[in-house]
C-alpha positions in Angstrom: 0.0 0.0 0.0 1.3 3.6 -0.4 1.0 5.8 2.5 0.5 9.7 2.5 2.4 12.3 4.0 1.6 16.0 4.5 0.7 17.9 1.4 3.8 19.8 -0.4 3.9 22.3 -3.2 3.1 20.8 -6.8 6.4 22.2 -7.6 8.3 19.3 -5.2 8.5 16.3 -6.7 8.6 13.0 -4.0 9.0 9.4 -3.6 6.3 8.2 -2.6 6.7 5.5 0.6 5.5 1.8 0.9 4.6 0.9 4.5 5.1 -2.6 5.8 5.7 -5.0 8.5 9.5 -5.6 9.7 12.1 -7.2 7.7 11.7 -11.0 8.7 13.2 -14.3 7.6 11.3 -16.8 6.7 12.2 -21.0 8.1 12.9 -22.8 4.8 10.0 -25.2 3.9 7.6 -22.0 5.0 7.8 -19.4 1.7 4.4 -19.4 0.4 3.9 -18.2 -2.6 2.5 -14.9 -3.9 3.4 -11.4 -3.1 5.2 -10.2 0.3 2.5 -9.3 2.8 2.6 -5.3 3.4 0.6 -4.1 6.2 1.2 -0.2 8.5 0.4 -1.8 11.5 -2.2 -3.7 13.6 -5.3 -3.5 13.5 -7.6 -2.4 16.4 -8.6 -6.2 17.3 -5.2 -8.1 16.4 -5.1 -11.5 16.7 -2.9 -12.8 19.5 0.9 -14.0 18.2 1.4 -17.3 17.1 2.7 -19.6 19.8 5.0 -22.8 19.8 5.1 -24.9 23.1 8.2 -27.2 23.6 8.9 -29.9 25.8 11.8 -29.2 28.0 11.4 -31.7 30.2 10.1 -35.0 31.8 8.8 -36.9 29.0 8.8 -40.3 28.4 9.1 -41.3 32.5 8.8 -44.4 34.3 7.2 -44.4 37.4 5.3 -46.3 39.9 1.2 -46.5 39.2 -0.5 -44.4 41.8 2.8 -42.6 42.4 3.8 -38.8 41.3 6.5 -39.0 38.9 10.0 -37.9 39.9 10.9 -35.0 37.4 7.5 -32.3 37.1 6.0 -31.8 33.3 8.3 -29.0 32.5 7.5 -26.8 29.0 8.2 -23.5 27.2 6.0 -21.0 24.9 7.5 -19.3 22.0 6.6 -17.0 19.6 7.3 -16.8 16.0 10.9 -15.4 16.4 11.6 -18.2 19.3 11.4 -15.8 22.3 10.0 -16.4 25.3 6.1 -15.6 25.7 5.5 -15.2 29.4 1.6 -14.9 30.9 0.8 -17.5 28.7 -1.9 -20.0 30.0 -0.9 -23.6 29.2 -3.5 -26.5 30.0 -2.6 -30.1 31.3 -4.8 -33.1 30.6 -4.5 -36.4 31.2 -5.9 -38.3 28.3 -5.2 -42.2 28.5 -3.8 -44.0 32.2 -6.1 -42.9 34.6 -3.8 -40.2 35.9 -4.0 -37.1 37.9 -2.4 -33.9 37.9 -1.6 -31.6 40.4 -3.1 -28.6 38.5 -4.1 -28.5 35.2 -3.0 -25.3 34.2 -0.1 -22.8 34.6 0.9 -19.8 33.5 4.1 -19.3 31.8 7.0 -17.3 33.7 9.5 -14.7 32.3 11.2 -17.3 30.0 8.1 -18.9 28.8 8.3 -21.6 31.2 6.1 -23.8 33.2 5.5 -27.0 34.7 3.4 -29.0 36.8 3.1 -32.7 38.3 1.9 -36.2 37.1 0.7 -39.1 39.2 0.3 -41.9 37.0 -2.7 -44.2 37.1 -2.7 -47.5 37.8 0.5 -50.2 35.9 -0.3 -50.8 32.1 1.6 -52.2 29.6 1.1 -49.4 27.6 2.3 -45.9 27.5 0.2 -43.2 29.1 0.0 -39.7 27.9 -0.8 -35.8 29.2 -1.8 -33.2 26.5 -0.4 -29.5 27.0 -3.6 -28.2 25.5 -5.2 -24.3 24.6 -8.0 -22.7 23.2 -7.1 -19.7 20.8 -8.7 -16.7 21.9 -9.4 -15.5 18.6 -11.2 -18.3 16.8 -11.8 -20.5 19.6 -10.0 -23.4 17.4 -9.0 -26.8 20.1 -4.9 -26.4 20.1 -2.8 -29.3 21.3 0.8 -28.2 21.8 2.7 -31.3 23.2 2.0 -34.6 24.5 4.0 -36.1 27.6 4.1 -40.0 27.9 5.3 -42.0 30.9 5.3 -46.0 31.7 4.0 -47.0 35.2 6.5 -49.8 36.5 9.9 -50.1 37.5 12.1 -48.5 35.5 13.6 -51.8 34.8 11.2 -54.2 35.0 10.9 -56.5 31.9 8.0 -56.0 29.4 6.3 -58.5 27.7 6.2 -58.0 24.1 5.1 -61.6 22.7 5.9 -63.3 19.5 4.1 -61.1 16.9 6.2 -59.0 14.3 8.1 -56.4 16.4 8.3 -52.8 15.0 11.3 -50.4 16.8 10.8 -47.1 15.7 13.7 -44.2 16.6 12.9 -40.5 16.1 14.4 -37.3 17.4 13.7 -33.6 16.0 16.4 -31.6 17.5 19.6 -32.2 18.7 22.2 -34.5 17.2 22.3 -34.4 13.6 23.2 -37.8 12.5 21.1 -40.7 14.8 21.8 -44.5 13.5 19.6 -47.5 14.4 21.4 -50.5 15.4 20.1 -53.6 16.0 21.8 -57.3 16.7 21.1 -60.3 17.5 21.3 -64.4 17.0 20.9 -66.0 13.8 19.2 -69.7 12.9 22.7 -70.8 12.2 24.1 -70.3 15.5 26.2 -66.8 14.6 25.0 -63.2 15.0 24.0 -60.3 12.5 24.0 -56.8 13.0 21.5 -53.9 11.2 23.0 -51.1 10.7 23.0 -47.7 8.1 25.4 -49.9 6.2 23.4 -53.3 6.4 19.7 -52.9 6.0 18.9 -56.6 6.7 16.7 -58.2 5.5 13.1 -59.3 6.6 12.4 -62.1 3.8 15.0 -64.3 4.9 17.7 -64.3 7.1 18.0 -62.5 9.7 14.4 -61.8 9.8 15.3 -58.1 10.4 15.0 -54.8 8.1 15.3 -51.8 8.4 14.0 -48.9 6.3 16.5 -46.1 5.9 19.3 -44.1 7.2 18.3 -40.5 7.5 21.5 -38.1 8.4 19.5 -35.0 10.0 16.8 -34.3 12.2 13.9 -34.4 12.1 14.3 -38.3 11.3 13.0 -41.7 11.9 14.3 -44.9 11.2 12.1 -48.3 12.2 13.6 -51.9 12.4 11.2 -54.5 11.6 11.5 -58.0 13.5 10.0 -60.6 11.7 10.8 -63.7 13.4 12.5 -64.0 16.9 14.9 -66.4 17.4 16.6 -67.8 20.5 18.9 -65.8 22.4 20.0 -62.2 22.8 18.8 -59.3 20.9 20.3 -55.8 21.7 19.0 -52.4 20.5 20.8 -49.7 20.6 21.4 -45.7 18.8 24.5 -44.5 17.6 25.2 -40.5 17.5 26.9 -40.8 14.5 28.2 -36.9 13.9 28.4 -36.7 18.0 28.9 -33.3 17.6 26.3 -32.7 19.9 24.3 -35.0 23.1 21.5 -36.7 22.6 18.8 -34.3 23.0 16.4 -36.2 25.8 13.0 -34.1 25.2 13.5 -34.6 21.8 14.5 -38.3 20.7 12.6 -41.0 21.8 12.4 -45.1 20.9 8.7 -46.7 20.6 8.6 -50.7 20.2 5.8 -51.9 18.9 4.4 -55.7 19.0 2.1 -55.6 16.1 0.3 -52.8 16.2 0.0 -52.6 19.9 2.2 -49.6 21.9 4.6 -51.5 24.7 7.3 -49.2 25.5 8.6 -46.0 24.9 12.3 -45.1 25.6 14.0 -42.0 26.2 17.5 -40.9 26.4 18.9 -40.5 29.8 20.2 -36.6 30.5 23.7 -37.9 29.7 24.7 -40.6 26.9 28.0 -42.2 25.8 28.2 -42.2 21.8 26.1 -45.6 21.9 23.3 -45.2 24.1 21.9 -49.1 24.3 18.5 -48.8 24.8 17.0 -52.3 25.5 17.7 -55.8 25.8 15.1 -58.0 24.7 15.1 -62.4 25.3 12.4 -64.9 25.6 10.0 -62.1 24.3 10.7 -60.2 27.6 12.5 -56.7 26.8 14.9 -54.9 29.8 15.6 -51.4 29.6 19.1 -51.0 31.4 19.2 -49.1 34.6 21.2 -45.7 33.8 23.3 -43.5 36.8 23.2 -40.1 35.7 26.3 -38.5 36.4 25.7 -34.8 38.4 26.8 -31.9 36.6 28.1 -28.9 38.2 26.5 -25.4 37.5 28.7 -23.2 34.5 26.7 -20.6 34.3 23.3 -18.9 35.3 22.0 -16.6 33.1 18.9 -14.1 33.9 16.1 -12.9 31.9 14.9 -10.6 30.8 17.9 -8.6 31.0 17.8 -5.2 30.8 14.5 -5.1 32.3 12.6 -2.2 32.5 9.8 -1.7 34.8 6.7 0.6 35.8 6.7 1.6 39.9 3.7 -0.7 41.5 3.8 -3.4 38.7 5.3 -6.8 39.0 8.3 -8.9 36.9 8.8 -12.7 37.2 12.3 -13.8 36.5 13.9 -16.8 35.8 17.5 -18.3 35.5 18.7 -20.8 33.2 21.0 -22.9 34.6 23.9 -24.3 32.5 26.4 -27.0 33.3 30.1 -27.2 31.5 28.9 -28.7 28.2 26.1 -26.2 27.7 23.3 -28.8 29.2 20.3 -27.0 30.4 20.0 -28.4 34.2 16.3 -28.7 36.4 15.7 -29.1 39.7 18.6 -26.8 41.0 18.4 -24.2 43.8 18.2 -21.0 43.0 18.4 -17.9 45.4 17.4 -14.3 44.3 18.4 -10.7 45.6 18.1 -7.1 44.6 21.1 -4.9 45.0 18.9 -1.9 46.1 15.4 -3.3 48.1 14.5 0.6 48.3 13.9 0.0 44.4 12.9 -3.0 43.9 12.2 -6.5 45.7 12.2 -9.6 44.5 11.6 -13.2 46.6 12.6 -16.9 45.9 10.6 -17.7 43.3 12.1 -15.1 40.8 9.3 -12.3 41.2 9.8 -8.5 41.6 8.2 -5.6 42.8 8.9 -2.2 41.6 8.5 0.1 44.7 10.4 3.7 43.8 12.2 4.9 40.7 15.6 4.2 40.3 18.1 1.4 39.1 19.0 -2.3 40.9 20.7 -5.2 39.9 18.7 -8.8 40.6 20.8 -11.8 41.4 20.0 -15.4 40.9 22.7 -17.7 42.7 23.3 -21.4 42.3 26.0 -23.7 43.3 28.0 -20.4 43.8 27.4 -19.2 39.9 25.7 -16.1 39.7 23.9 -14.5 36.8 22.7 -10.7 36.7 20.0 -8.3 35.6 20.0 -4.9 35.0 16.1 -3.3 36.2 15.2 0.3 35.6 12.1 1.1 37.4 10.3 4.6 36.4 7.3 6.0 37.1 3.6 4.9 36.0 2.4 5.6 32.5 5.6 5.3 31.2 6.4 3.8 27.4 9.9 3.1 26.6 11.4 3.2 22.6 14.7 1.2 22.4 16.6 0.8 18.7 17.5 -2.5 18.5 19.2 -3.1 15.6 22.9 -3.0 16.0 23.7 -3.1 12.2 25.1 -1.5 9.9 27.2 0.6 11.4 28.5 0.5 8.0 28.0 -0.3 4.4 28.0 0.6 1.0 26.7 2.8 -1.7 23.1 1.2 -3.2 23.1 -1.7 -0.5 20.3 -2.6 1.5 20.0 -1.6 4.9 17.1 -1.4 7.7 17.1 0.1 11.0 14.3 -1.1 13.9 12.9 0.1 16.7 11.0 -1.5 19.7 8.5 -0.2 21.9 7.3 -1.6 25.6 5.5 -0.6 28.5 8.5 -1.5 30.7 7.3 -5.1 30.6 5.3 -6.1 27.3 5.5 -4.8 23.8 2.9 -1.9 22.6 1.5 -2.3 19.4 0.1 0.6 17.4 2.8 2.8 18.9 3.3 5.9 16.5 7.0 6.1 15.7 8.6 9.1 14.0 11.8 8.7 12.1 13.7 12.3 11.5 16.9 12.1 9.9 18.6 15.3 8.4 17.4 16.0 4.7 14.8 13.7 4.5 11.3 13.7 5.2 10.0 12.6 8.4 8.1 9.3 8.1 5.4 8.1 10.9 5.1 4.2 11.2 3.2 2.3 13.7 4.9 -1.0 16.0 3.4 -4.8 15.3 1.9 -7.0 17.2 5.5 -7.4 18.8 5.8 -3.6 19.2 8.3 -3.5 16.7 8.7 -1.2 13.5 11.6 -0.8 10.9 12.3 1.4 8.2 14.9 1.3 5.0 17.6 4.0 5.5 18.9 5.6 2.5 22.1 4.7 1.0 22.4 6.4 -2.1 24.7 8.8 -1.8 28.7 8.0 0.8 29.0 9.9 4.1 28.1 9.2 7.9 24.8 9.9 9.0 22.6 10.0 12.2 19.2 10.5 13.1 16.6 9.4 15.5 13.5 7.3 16.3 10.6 9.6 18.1 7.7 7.7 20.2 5.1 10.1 20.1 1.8 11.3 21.5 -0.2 12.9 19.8 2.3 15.4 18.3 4.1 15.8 21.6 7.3 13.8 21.6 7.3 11.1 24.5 10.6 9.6 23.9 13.5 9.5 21.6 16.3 7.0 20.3 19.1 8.0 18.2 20.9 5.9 15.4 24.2 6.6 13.1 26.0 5.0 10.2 28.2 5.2 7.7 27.7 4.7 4.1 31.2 3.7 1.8 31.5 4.4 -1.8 31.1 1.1 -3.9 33.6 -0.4 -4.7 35.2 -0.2 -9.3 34.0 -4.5 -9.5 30.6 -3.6 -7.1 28.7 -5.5 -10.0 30.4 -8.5 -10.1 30.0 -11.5 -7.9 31.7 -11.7 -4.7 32.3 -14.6 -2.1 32.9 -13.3 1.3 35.0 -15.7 3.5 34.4 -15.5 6.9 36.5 -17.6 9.6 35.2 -19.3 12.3 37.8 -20.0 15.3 41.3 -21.4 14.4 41.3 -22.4 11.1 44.7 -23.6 9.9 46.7 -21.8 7.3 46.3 -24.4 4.7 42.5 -24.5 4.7 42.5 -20.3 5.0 44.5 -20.8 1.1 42.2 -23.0 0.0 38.9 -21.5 1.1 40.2 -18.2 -0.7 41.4 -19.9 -3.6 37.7 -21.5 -3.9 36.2 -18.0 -3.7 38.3 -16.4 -6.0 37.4 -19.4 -8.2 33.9 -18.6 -7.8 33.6 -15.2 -8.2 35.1 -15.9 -11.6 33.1 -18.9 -12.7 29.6 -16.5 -11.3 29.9 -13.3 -13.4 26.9 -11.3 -12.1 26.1 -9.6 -9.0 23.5 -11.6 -7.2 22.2 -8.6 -4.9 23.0 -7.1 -1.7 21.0 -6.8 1.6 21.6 -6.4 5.6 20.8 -9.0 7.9 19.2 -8.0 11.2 19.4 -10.2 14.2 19.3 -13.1 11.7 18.8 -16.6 13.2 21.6 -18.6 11.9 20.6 -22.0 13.4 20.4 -23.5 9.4 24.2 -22.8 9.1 25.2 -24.9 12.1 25.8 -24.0 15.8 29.0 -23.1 15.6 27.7 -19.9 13.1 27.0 -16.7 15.5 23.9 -16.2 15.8 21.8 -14.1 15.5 23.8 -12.4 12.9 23.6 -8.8 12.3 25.9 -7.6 8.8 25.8 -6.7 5.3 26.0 -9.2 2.3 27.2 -8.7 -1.1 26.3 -11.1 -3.3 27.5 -14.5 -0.9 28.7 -14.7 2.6 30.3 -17.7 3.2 30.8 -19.7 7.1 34.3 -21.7 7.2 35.4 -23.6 10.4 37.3 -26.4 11.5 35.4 -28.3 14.4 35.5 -31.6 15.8 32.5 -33.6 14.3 33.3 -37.6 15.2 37.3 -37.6 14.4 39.3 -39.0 12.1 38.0 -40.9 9.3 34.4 -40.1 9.6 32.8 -37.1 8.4 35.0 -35.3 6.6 32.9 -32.3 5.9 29.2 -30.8 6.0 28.6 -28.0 3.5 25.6 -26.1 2.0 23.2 -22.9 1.6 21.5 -22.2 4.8 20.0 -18.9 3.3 18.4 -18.7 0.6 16.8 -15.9 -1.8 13.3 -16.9 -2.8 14.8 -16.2 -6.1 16.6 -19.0 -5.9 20.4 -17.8 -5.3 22.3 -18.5 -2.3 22.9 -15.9 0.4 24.8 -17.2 3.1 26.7 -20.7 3.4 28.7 -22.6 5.5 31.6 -25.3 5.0 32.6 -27.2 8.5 35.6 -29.1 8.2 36.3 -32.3 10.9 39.4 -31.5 12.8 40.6 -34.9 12.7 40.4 -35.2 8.6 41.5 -31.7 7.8 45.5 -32.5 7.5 46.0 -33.6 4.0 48.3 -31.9 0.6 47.5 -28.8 -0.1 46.3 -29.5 -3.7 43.7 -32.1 -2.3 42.5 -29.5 0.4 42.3 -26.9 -3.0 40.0 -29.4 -4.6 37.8 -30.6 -1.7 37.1 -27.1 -0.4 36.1 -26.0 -4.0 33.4 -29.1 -4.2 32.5 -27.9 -1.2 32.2 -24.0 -2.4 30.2 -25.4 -5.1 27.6 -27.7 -2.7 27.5 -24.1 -0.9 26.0 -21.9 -3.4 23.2 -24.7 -4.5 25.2 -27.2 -6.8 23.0 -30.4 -5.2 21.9 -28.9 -2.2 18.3 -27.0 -2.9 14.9 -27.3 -4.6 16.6 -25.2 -7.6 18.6 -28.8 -8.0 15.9 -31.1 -7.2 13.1 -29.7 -9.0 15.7 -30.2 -12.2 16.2 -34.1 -11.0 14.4 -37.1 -12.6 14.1 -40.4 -10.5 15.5 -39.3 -7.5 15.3 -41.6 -5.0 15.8 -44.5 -8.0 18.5 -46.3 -9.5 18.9 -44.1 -12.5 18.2 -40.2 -11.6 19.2 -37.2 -14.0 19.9 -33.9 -14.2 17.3 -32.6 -16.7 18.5 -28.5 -17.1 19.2 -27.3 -20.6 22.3 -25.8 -19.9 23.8 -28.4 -18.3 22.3 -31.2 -21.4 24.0 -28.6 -23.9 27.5 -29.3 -21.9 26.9 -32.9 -21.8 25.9 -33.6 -25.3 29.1 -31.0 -26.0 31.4 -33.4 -23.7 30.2 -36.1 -26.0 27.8 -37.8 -23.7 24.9 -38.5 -26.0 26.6 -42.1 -27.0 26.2 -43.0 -23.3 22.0 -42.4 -24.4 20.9 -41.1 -21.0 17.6 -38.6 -21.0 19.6 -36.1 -19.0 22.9 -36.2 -17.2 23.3 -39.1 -15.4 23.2 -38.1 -11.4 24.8 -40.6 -8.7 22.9 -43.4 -7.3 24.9 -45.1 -5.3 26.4 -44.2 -1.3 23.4 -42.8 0.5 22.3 -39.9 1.1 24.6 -37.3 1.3 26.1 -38.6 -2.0 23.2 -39.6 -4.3 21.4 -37.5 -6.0 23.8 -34.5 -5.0 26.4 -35.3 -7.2 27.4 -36.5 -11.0 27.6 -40.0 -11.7 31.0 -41.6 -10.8 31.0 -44.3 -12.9 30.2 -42.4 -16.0 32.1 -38.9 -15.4 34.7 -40.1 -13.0 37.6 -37.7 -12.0 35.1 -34.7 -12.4 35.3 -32.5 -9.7 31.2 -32.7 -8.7 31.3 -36.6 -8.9 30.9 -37.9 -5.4 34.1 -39.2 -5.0 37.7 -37.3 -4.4 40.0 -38.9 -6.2 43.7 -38.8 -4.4 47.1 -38.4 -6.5 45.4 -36.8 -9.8 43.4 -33.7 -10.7 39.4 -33.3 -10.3 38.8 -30.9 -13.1 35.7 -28.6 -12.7 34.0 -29.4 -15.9 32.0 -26.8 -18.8 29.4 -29.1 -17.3 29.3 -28.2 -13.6 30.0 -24.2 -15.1 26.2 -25.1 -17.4 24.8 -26.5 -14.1 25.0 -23.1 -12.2 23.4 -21.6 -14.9 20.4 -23.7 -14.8 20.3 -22.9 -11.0 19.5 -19.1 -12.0 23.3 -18.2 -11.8 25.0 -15.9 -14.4 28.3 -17.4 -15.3 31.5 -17.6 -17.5 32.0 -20.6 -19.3 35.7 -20.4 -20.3 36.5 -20.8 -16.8 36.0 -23.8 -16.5 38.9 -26.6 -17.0 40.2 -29.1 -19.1 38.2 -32.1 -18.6 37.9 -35.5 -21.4 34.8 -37.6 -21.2 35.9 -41.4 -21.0 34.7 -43.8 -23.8 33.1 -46.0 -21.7 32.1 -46.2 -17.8 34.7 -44.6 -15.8 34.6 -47.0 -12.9 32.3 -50.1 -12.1 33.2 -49.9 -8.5 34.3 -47.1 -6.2 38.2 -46.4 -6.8 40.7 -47.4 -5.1 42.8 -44.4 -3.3 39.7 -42.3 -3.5 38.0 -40.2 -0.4 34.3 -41.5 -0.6 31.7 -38.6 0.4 28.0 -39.6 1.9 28.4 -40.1 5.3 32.1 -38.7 5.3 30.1 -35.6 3.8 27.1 -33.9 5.0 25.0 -31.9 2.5 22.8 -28.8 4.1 19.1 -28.1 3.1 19.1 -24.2 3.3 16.4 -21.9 5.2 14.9 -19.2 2.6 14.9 -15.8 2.8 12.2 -13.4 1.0 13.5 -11.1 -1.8 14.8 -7.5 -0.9 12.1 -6.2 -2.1 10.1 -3.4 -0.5 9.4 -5.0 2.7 9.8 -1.5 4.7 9.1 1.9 5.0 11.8 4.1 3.3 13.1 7.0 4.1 12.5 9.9 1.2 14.7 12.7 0.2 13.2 16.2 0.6 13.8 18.3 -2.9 
C-alpha cells in the first residue's frame, strides 16, 4: 500500500513510501507463494501472536502406578521469532492411564516456562499420555501443543512384548544431527548379525530383520522390523553418528511396537555415551538398562529478561537458566534471588519482583555459587519506553540494502500501534506504527557515501514522549561492485592451509559466477540452518554470498569429513549465506587435495546439489537411475560427447546414500570430475564446462571459459568405487538451506526532501 504524507507544493517532486511489516526471515520449507504481505500496523482487534510450546522436560518417565513422577512436566511457549512468551496459560490433561495432575493449568513465567506434576494411574503395559492443551482466543480453534508420555512400573522391569512382528521405531527432531539405528542379535545358524545404516537386513530371509533407511539429520526416523525372533539375545541400541552434539532427551525417543500394539517408549537418559543401548530384549521379555546419571556442576546462570525495564507498583517474574560445563540445560537446581537496592525493587525466591520507587537495581540469581545478573530500571507509572534494536550497519555501501528497527514496551510487554517518528537530516520525516511485537523498521537511505545520524521519536499525539538515536556510515562502492563476490568468513582457528584453500575457492567462484547476485543487511538473523557453531543471530551486510568456514570436531578422524551447504536462501533462488565445516581430525592432507575438496564444497555451498533449484531439475531421484534434466547443463553434456552414453539427461549418482546420491554427477560415467561424489587422491578433479552449465540452470550468471580441461571417458569410468579415493555420503554432509524473502520493499523508506 502507499502511504500519505503531509501535502507539499506541486512544484516538489517525491517518492512516494510503501509501509510494511519488519524485515523478517522466513524457516525454509515456509515461503508461500505470492506477493510479500505489506501491512502499516495492527489492526484495532489483532489476533494474538502465534505460539510454539516445547517440551523441555520430563517426557517419556517411568514411574510407579499411583505414584507422582519424579521429574514435574516442564515446557516452554514461543513466539514466531523463538522468544519467550511469558503470561501464557498452558492446559494439562490427562488423556489415556487414569492419571492425575496436580493442577491443570499454569501460567508461563519470564522465559516462557512452566510446569506442573503427574501421578500416574494405575501399571499398564502401555504408555500413558498428558496433553499440554489451549483454546485460541481468537477463533476458539481446540490447540494441542505437546503430549508427555510416561510407563507405570519399574524403571527396569521386563516387558512382555510376545511373538508377533516387532516394530522399533527411533525419532528425534532436535539435537544430534546424525542418529543410527542398530540392532543385533542371534541367527538360525548359531552366529550373529548386526542392522545397521550400512546393512539394511533383510526381513524375507535371514536374519528376519530390516530396516527402512538411514536419515542423516533431524527431524528423522528410522524403524527396524522384527519378523521372526529367534533364541537368544537381541540388543537395541542408537549411535550419534556426527556426535557433535548430546542426545537431545526431550526430543528423541524409541517406541517398540508388537504388532500394532504400543509397549514401551524409551528416552535418552540426560547424559549418553556415543552408543546409548537402549533395551535388551530375550524370551520375548524386553529390559531397559538401569542408567546413573552423572551430576553436573553449574557453569553458568544466566537471567532474563535482562535489561528489564519496569513501571513503579507493577510486578516482573524472572527466571534463571541454569547451565552445566557442556552447555546442558540443568532442572531441579536451587536457585536464590536478591536485589542490589530493596529501596527500588524487591524480588523473593521464586524469581518475582516488585517495583517500589524509581531508580536502578541489579537482581541476582545464585546457584552452586554461579551467579547471573540483571539490569532493572524502574520509572514512574504511565511510562512507554522506545529502544533501537538493531545493532547493524554501522556501516555499508553505496546502493546496499540496509534497515534500522525500533521496539516499543511498556516496561514489561511490547505496545502495538505505537506511533514512531523517524527524523533524519534532509529527508522527510516518516510516521510508522509497531506490530503485534511492538516492533517497526524502516529502509535507510544509501544512495549517496558519508556518515549519518538520526533518530526514532515515540510520540503522542504530536508531543514527543521519547527519543532513540541511530548513526552509520555509508562507503563508496567499490570499481567491480557489479560483479560476484564470495565473502570468506573464519570461524575459530582455522589452519593456514584450509585459510589458502577457502580463498582460492572464492576467487574461483567469483570468476566462474559473473553477475552480481544482490545485496542486503541482515538483522538479528537466526543462523541455526548454518550450524551451531555460526554466530547467531547475525547482524551484517551481504554482497552477493557470505560464506561460514570452520574447522570443528564432528566424530574424528575418518568419519565425516565435511558438512557444506546454503542455509539462506533468496526466494529467487540464489544462495545468500553458506557454511563449509571441516572435521578436525580429517582436515591434515596436501594442499592441492584440500584446494579441490574445499572448491566441491564451495560449489555444494552456493546450491550445486543442495536446494529445490537442484531437485526440482532431477528425474528419478530416490531410483537407481536419476538425471539432471536443465538445458544448460544437457547442452555441456551432449558438447562433452555424452549423447553415445543415451541417457535422458545427465546421469546423477545413485549409489552411497544420502549425502552422496542424487547431489552429485555419476562416478561411474564422469569419473575424475570435480562434482562426482568421489575425491579422487594423486590426480586432478577438473571442474568441468558441465558443472559451469549446471550453475546456470540454478538461476546463476556465469563464465564458461572458466572452466577446466576435462575428457569424457569412452566408456564407464569406474564399475566400482576407486581405489585411493576419499568417498563422500556419510564422510560428507549436504545442508538443506532456510529461505529468505526477496529484498524487495518490505519496509518503510526513508525519502529525500527536494
Amino acid at each position: 500500500m502507499r502511504a500519505r504524507l503531509a501535502a507539499a507544493p506541486q512544484s516538489i517532486r517525491r517518492r512516494t513510501l510503501r509501509g510494511a511489516t519488519v524485515f523478517s526471515l522466513l524457516a525454509f520449507g515456509l515461503v508461500g507463494c505470492g506477493a510479500d504481505p505489506v501491512a502499516t500496523g495492527p489492526t484495532p482487534e489483532a489476533a494474538p501472536r502465534s505460539v510454539a510450546v516445547r517440551i523441555v522436560a520430563g517426557d517419556v518417565q517411568v514411574g510407579e502406578g499411583g505414584k507422582e513422577l519424579a521429574e514435574p512436566l516442564r515446557v516452554q511457549v514461543v513466539d514466531q521469532a523463538n522468544r519467550p512468551v511469558p503470561n501464557y496459560v498452558v492446559n494439562f490433561r490427562v488423556v489415556s492411564g487414569g492419571g492425575s495432575v496436580f493442577a491443570g493449568a499454569a501460567m508461563t513465567d519470564a522465559n516462557g516456562r512452566a510446569a506442573d506434576y503427574w501421578t500416574l494411574g494405575p501399571i499398564s503395559p502401555d504408555t500413558q499420555r498428558v496433553e499440554v492443551r489451549a483454546v485460541d482466543p481468537a477463533t476458539g480453534q481446540r490447540l494441542v501443543y505437546a503430549t508427555f508420555r510416561a510407563v507405570a512400573g519399574a524403571a527396569n522391569a521386563p516387558v512382555s512384548v510376545g511373538g508377533d512382528t516387532l516394530r522399533i521405531v527411533l525419532t528425534w527432531t532436535r539435537g544430534a544431527q546424525d542418529l543410527d539405528a542398530v540392532f543385533e542379535g542371534p541367527t538360525s545358524e548359531g552366529t550373529r548379525f548386526q542392522v545397521h545404516s550400512g546393512f539394511l537386513g533383510n526381513c524375507g530371509v535371514q536374519p528376519f530383520v530390516c530396516k527402512d533407511r538411514d536419515i542423516t539429520a533431524p527431524p528423522g526416523s528410522e524403524t527396524i522390523t522384527l519378523v521372526r525372533q529367534l533364541p537368544g539375545k537381541y540388543v537395541y541400541a542408537v549411535l550419534n553418528y556426527s556426535n557433535e552434539t548430546q542426545i537431545d532427551p526431550s526430543a528423541t525417543k524409541v517406541e517398540v511396537y508388537s504388532g500394532t500394539r504400543l509397549v514401551r517408549t524409551i528416552a535418552p537418559p540426560p547424559v549418553t555415551e556415543r552408543v546409548w543401548t537402549v533395551f535388551e530384549m530375550e524370551n520375548g521379555q524386553l529390559t531397559v538398562p538401569q542408567v546413573t546419571t552423572p551430576t553436573s556442576a553449574v557453569a553458568t546462570v544466566a537471567v532474563t529478561p535482562s535489561p528489564a525495564n519496569m513501571v513503579v507498583g507493577t510486578s516482573q517474574r524472572f527466571a534463571a537458566e541454569l547451565r552445566d560445563a557442556s552447555g546442558r540445560v540443568l532442572e531441579g537446581r536451587t536457585i536464590t534471588w536478591s536485589s542490589s537496592a530493596p529501596a527500588v525493587l524487591t524480588i523473593d525466591g521464586t524469581g518475582a519482583a516488585r517495583a517500589l520507587t524509581a531508580g536502578t537495581a541489579e537482581v541476582t540469581a545464585t546457584s552452586e555459587g554461579r551467579r547471573g545478573t540483571a539490569t532493572v530500571r524502574v520509572v514512574a507509572g504511565g511510562s512507554r519506553f522506545l529502544s533501537i534494536i538493531t545493532e547493524n550497519p554501522t556501516s555499508t555501501t553505496v546502493g546496499a540494502r540496509a534497515v534500522m528497527r525500533a521496539r516499543v514496551t511498556d516496561g514489561t510487554n511490547p505496545v502495538a500501534g505505537a506511533t514512531v517518528q523517524w527524523v533524519q537530516e534532509g529527508f522527510d520525516a516518516l510516521t510508522t506504527l509497531t506490530d503485534n511485537a511492538g516492533e517497526v523498521g524502516v529502509v535507510l537511505p544509501t544512495e549517496r557515501a558519508g556518515t549519518f545520524s538520526g533518530r526514532a521519536q515515540l510520540m503522542s499525539g504530536t508531543a514527543t514522549e521519547r527519543t532513540a538515536t541511530y548513526a552509520y556510515t555509508v562507503n563508496p562502492a567499490s570499481a567491480n561492485s557489479n560483479a560476484y563476490g564470495v565473502e570468506v568468513r573464519f570461524i575459530g582457528n582455522v589452519p593456514t592451509s584450509l585459510r589458502t584453500a577457502a580463498t582460492l575457492a572464492a576467487e574461483k567462484l567469483s570468476r566462474i559466477i559473473t553477475a552480481n547476485a544482490g545485496s542486503l543487511t541482515l538483522a538479528n538473523q537466526d543462523m541455526s540452518s548454518c550450524g551451531n557453531w555460526v554466530p547467531s543471530p547475525y547482524s551484517g551486510p551481504v554482497n552477493s554470498h557470505l560464506m561460514f568456514v570452520a574447522v570443528t570436531n564432528i566424530d574424528g578422524q575418518g568419519g565425516t569429513l565435511a558438512r557444506a551447504g546454503p542455509c539462506l536462501m533468496a526466494t529467487r533462488s540464489l544462495a545468500v549465506v553458506s557454511s563449509v565445516q571441516f572435521d578436525l581430525g580429517d582436515v591434515a592432507m596436501p594442499q592441492s587435495e584440500l584446494n579441490s575438496i574445499i572448491l566441491h564444497e564451495a560449489l555444494h555451498a552456493v546450491g550445486l546439489g543442495t536446494f529445490d533449484g537442484w531437485t526440482n531439475l532431477l528425474t528419478g531421484a530416490g531410483t537407481s537411475a536419476p538425471l539432471f534434466t536443465g538445458s544448460a547443463a544437457n547442452a555441456a553434456w551432449r558438447t562433452l560427447g555424452g549423447s553415445r552414453f543415451q541417457f535422458a539427461g545427465v546421469p546423477v549418482e545413485n549409489t552411497g546414500g544420502e549425502g552422496t546420491a542424487d547431489g552429485h554427477w555419476r562416478e561411474e560415467v564422469l569419473g575424475r570430475e570435480l562434482m562426482t561424489g568421489y575425491h579422487d587422491s594423486g590426480t586432478t578433479n577438473p571442474l568441468s564446462a558441465l558443472t559451469i552449465a549446471a550453475l546456470s540452470d540454478l538461476g546463476y550468471r556465469v563464465d564458461p571459459s572458466a572452466a577446466e580441461p576435462y575428457v569424457l571417458s569412452g566408456g564407464l569410468a569406474f564399475d566400482r568405487i576407486p581405489d585411493g579415493s576419499t568417498r563422500r555420503g556419510r564422510f560428507e554432509v549436504l545442508r538443506r538451506p532456510r529461505k529468505i524473502p526477496d529484498a524487495t520493499e518490505r519496509f518503510s523508506h526513508l525519502v529525500r526532501r527536494r
